[in-house]
MIGULO-221736 format. One record per residue: residue number from 1; residue in three letters; x, y, z of N, C-alpha, C in turn. Coordinates in pm, whole numbers, plus 50000, padded with zeros to 5 digits. Example, Ala and Ser with C-alpha at 12.3 -4.5 7.8 and 13.67 -1.06 7.14 Angstrom:
# MIGULO-221736
<r k="1" r="ALA" n_u="51319" n_v="49431" n_w="50780" ca_u="51230" ca_v="49550" ca_w="50780" c_u="51320" c_v="49670" c_w="50780"/>
<r k="2" r="SER" n_u="51285" n_v="49775" n_w="50708" ca_u="51367" ca_v="49894" ca_w="50714" c_u="51290" c_v="50003" c_w="50787"/>
END
This chain:
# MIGULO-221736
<r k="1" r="UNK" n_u="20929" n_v="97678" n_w="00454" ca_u="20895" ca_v="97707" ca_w="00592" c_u="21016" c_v="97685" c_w="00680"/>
<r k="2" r="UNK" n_u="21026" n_v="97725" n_w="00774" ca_u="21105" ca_v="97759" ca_w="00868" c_u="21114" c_v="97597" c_w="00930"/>
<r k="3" r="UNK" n_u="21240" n_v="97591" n_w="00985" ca_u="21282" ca_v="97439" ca_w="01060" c_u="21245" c_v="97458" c_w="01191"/>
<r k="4" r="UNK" n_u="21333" n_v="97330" n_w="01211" ca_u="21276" ca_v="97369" ca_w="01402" c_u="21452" c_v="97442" c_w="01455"/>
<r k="5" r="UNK" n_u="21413" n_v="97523" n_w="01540" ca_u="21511" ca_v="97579" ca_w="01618" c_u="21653" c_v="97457" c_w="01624"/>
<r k="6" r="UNK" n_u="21731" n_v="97512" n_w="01645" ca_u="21852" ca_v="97441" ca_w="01710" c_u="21925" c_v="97512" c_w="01841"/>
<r k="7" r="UNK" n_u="21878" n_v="97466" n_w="01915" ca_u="21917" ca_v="97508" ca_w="02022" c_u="21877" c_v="97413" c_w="02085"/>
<r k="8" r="UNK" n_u="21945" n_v="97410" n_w="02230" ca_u="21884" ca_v="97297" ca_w="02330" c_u="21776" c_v="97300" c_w="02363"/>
<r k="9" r="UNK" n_u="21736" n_v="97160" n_w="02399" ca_u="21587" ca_v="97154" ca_w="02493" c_u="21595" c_v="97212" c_w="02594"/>
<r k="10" r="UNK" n_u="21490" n_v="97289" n_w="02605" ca_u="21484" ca_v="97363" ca_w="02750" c_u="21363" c_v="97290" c_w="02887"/>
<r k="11" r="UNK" n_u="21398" n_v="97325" n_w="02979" ca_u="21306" ca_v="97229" ca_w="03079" c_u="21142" c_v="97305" c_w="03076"/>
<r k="12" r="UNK" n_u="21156" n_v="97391" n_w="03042" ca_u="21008" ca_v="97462" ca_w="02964" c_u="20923" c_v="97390" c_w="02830"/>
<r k="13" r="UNK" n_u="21063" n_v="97356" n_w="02791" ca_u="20963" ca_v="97220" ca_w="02672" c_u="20915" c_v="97100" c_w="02703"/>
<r k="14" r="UNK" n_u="20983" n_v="97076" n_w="02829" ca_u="20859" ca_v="96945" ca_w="02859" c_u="20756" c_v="96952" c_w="02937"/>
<r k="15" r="UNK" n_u="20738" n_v="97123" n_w="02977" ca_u="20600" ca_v="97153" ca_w="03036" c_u="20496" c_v="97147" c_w="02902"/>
<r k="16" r="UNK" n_u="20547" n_v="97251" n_w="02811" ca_u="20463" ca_v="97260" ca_w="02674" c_u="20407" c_v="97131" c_w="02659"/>
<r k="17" r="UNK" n_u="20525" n_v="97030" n_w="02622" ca_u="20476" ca_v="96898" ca_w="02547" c_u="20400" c_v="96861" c_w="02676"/>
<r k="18" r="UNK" n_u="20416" n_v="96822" n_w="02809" ca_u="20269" ca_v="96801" ca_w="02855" c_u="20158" c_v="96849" c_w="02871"/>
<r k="19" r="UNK" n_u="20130" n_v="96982" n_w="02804" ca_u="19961" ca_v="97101" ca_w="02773" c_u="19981" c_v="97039" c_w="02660"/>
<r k="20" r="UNK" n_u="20060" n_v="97016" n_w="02540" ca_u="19996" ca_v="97006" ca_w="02438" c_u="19979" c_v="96892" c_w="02367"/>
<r k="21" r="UNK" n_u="20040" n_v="96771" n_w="02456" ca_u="19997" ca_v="96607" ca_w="02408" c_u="19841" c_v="96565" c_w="02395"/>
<r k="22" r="UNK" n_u="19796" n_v="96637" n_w="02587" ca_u="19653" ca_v="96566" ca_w="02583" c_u="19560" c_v="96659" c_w="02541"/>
<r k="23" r="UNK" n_u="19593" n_v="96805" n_w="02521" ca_u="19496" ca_v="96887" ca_w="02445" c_u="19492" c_v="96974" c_w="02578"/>
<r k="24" r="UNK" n_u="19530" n_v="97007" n_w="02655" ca_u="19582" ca_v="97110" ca_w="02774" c_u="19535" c_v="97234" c_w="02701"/>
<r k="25" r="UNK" n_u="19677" n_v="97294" n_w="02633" ca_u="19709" ca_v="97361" ca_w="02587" c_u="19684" c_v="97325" c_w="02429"/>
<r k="26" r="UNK" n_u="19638" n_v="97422" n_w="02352" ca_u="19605" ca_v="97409" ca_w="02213" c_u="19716" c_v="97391" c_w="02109"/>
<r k="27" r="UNK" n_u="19723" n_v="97333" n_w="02009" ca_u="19805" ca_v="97365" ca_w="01901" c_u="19781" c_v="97496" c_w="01849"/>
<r k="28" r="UNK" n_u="19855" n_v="97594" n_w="01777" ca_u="19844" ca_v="97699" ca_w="01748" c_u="19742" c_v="97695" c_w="01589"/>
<r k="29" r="UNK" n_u="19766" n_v="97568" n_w="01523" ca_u="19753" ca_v="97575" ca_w="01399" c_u="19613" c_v="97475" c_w="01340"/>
<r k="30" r="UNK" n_u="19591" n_v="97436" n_w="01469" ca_u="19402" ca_v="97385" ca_w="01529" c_u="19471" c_v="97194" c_w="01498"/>
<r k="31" r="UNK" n_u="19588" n_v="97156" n_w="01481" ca_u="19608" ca_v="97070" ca_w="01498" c_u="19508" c_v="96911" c_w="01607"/>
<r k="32" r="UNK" n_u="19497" n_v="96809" n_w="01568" ca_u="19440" ca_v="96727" ca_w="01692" c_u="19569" c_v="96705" c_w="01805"/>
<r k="33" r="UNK" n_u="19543" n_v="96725" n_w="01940" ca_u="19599" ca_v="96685" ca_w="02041" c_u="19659" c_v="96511" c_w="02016"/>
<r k="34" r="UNK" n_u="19789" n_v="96473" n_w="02045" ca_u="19866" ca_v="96343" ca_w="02004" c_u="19756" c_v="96267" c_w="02124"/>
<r k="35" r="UNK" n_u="19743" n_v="96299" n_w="02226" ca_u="19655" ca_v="96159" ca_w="02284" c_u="19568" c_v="96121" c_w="02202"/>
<r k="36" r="UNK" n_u="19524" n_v="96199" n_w="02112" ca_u="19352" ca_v="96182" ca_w="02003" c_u="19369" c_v="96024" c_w="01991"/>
<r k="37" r="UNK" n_u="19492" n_v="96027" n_w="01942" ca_u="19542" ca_v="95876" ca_w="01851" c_u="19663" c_v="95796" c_w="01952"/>
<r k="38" r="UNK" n_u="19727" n_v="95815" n_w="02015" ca_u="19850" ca_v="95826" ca_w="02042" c_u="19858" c_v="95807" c_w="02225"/>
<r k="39" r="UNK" n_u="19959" n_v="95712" n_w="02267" ca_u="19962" ca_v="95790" ca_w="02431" c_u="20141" c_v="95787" c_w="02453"/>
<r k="40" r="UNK" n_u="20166" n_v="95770" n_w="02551" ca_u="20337" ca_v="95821" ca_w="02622" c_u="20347" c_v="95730" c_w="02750"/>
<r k="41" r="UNK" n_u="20414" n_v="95612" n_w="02770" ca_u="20344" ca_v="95526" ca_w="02905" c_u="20214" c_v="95513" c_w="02945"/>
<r k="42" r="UNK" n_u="20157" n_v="95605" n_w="03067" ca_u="20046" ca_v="95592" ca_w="03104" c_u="19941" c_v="95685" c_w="03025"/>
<r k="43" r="UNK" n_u="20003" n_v="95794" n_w="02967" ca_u="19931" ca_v="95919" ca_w="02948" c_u="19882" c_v="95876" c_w="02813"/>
<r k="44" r="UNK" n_u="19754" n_v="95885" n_w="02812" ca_u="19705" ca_v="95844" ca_w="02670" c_u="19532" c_v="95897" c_w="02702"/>
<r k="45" r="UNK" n_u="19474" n_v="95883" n_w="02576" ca_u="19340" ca_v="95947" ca_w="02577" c_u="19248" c_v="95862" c_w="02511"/>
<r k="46" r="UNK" n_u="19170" n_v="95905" n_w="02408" ca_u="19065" ca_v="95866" ca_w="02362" c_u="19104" c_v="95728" c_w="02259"/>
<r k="47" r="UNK" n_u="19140" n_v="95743" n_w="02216" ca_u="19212" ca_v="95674" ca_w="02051" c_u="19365" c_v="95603" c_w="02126"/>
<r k="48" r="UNK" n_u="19416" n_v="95651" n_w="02264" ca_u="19593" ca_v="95596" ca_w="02249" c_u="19631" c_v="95471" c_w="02306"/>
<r k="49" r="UNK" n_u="19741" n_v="95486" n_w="02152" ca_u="19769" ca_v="95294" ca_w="02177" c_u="19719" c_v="95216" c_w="02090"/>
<r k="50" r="UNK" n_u="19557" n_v="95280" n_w="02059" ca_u="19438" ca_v="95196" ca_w="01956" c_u="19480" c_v="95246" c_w="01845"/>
<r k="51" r="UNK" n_u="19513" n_v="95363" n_w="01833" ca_u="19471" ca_v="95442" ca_w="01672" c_u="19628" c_v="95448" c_w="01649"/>
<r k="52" r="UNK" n_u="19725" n_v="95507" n_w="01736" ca_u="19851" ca_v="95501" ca_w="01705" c_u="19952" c_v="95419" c_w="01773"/>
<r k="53" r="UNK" n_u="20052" n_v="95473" n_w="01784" ca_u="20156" ca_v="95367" ca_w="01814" c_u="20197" c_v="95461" c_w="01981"/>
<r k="54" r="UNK" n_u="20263" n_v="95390" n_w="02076" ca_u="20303" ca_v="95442" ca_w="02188" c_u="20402" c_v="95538" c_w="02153"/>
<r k="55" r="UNK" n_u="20441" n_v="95660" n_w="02178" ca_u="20541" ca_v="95733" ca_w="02180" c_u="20629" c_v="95775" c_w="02277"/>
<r k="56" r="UNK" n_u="20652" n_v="95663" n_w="02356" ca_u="20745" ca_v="95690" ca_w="02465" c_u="20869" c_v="95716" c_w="02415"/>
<r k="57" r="UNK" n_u="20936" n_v="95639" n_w="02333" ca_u="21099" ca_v="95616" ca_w="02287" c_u="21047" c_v="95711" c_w="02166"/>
<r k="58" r="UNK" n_u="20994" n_v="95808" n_w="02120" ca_u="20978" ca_v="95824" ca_w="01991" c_u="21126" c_v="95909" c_w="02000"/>
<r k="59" r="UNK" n_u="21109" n_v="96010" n_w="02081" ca_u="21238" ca_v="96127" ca_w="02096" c_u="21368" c_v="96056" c_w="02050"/>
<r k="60" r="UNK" n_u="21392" n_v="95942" n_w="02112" ca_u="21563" ca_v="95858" ca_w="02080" c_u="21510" c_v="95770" c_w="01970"/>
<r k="61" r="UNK" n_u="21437" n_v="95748" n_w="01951" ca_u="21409" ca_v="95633" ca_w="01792" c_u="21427" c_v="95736" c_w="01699"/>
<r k="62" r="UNK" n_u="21383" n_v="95863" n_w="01703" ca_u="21412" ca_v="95954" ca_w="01581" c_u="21502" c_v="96068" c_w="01606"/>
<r k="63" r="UNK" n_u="21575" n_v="96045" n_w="01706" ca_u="21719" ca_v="96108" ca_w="01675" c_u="21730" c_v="96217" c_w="01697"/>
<r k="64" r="UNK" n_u="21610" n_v="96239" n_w="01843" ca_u="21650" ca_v="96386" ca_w="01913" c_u="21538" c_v="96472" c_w="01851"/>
<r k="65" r="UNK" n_u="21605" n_v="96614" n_w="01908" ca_u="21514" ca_v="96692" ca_w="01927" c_u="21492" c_v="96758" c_w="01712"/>
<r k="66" r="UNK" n_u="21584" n_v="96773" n_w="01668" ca_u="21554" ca_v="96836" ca_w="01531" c_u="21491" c_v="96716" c_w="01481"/>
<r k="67" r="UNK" n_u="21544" n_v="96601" n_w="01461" ca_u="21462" ca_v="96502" ca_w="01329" c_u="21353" c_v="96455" c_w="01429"/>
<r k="68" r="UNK" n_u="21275" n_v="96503" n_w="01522" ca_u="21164" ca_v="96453" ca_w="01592" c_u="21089" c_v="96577" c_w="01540"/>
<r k="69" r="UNK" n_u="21127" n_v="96702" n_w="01510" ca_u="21044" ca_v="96791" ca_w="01487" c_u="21029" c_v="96820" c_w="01326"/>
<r k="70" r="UNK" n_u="21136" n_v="96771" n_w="01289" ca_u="21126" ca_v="96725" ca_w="01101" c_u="21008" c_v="96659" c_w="01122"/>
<r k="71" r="UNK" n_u="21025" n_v="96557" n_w="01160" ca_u="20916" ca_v="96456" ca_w="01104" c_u="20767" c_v="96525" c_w="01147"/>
<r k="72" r="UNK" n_u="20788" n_v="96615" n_w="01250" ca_u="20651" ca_v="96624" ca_w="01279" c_u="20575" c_v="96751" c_w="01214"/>
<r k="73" r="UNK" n_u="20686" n_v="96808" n_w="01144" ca_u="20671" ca_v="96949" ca_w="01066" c_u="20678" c_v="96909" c_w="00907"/>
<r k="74" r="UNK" n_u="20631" n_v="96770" n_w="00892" ca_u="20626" ca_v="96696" ca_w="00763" c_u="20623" c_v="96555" c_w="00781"/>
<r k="75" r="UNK" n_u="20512" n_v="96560" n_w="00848" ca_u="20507" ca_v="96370" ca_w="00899" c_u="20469" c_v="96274" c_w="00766"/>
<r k="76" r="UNK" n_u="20553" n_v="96204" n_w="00742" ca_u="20526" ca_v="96090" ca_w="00586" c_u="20448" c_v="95995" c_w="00629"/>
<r k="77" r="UNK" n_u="20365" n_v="95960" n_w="00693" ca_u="20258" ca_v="95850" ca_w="00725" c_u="20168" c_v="95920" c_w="00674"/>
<r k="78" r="UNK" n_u="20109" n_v="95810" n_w="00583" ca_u="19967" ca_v="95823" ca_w="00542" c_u="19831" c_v="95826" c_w="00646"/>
<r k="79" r="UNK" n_u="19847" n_v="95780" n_w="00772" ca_u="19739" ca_v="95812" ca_w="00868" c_u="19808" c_v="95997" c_w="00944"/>
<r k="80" r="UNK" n_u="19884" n_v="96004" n_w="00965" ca_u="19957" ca_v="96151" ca_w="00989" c_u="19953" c_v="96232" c_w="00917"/>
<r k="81" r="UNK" n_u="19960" n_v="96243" n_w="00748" ca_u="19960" ca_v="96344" ca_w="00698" c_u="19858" c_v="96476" c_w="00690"/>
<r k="82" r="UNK" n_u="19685" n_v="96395" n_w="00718" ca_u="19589" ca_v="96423" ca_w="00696" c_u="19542" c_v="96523" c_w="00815"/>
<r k="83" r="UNK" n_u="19582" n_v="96483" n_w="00897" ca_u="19586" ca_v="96539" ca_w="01023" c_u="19662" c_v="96668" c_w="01020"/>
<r k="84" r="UNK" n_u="19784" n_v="96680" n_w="00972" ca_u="19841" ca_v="96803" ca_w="01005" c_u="19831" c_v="96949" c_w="00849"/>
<r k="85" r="UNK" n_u="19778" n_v="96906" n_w="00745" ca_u="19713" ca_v="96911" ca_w="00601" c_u="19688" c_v="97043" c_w="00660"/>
<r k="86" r="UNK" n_u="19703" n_v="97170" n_w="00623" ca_u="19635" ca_v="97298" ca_w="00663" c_u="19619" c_v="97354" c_w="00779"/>
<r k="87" r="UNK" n_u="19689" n_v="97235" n_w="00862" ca_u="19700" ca_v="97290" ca_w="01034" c_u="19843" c_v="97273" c_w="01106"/>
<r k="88" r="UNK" n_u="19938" n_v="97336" n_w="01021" ca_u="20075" ca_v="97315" ca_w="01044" c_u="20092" c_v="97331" c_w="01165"/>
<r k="89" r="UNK" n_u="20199" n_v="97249" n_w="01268" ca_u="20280" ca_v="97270" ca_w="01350" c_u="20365" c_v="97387" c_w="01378"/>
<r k="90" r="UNK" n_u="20403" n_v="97479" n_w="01454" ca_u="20478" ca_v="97639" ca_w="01483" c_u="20646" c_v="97535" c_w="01490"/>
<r k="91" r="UNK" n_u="20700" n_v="97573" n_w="01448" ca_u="20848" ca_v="97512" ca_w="01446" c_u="20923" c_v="97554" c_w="01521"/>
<r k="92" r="UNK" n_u="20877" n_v="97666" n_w="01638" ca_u="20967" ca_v="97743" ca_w="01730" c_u="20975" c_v="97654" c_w="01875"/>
<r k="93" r="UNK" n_u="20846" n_v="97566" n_w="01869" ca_u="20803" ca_v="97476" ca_w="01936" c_u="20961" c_v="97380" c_w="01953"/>
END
């Protein structure tokens, strides 16, 4: 499968990532929305914080924009994997 782009972040990607953290905007691939489990400072939902870990620093803890989208276009956690199992992530993202 295809990687993630290399090219710069564009200021259009951090509109996306805010439709498609809290479930705004859909995943293409019927994915769960990251608030499910997950929040970003304040922004969090049903499950965030409880079920996952905060993802504020995730972007600079994993080293930018390609190995943030590696991991998420093949996440190795055993609570993550299950989740994305048949509902891949679009890598153009």
């Amino acid at each position: 499968s295809a990687g993630v782009a290399e090219r710069a972040s564009l200021p259009a990607d951090g509109a996306t990532g805010r439709n498609l953290f809290p479930g705004t905007g859909a995943l293409k691939g019927g994915a769960t929305a990251g608030f499910s489990c997950h929040h970003v400072g304040d922004a969090g939902g049903f499950g965030g914080g409880i079920l996952g870990p905060d993802l504020s620093d995730a972007f600079a803890r994993l080293g930018g924009r390609k190995a943030l989208g590696a991991w998420l276009l093949a996440p190795p956690t055993p609570t993550m994997k299950p989740q994305f199992a048949g509902r891949p992530l679009d890598p153009r993202l």
